[in-house]
Residue, then its C-alpha position, 0 to 999 in steps of 0.5 A: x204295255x210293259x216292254x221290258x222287264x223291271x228288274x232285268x232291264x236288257x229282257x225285252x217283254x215284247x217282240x218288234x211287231x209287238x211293239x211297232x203295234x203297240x206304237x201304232x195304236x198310241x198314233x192312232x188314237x191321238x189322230x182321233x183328236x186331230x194329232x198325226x204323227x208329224x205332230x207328236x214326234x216324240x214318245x214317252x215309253x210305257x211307265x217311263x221304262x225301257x231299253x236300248x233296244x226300244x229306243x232304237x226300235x222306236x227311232x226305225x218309227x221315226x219317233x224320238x224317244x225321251x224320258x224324264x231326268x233321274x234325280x227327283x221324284x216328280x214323276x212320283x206324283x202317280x203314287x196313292x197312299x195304298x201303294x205304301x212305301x212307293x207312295x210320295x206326297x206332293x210336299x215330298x215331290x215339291x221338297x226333292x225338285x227344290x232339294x236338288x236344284x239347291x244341292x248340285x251345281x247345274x241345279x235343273x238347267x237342262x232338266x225334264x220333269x216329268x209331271x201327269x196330268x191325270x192321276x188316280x182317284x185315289x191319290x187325293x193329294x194332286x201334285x198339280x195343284x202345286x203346278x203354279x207354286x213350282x213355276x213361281x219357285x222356277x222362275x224365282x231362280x232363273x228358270x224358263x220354261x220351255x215346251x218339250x218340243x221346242x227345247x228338243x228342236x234346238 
């Protein structure tokens, strides 16, 4: 479910109700594998996009809201050749994480990267399959990684 639109970002596509629905049935399905609520406290909005008003309708829940840090493209690792220009290779995503650690001051301290598990069938070029050569690369230069939670609960 989109909850606001792509190009007017304050328009909301969805009522509250809709939404507390929405967010409902996401805990609903994750107690079906033995997750409550409790357990998954933080929650990562549809397609990454959202609003101010999402964030705080979604903090009411008692869910934290968080996304990933702007910067690179590892959220990109969806992407398929059909879609065209959107589409970036792995060696794209890999080239922008390691272009922007080498290129600001801060590097990735304290960055979210956001990478999918699943991607779709037709995106034969799995980002994840670079998992070991990006942590390798992270921890070459000084990086710990850290579960989300843990490194939210601090």
């Amino acid at each position: 479910m989109l909850y606001c639109d792509w190009t007017k970002r304050d328009s909301l596509l969805v009522t509250k109700e809709q939404f507390e629905k929405d967010l409902d049935a996401n805990y609903v399905e994750l107690a079906r594998f033995g997750i409550s609520k409790g357990d998954a406290p933080f929650f990562l909005p549809p397609y990454e996009w959202y609003n101010k008003k999402i964030a705080d309708w979604t903090k009411e829940q008692g869910s934290s809201l968080l996304n990933f840090s702007p910067g690179t493209r590892s959220n990109a690792d969806y992407t398929y050749p059909q879609l065209g220009k959107s589409y970036k290779t792995s060696e794209e995503i890999f080239r922008s994480i390691t272009s922007y650690n080498e290129s600001h001051p801060n590097g990735l301290n304290g960055f979210i990267l956001l990478l999918h598990i699943g991607t779709d069938p037709q995106r034969t070029d799995k980002f994840y399959e670079k998992l070991p050569l990006l942590i390798k690369y992270l921890k070459n230069n000084g990086y710990e990684l850290k579960k989300i939670d843990d490194l939210l609960s601090q």
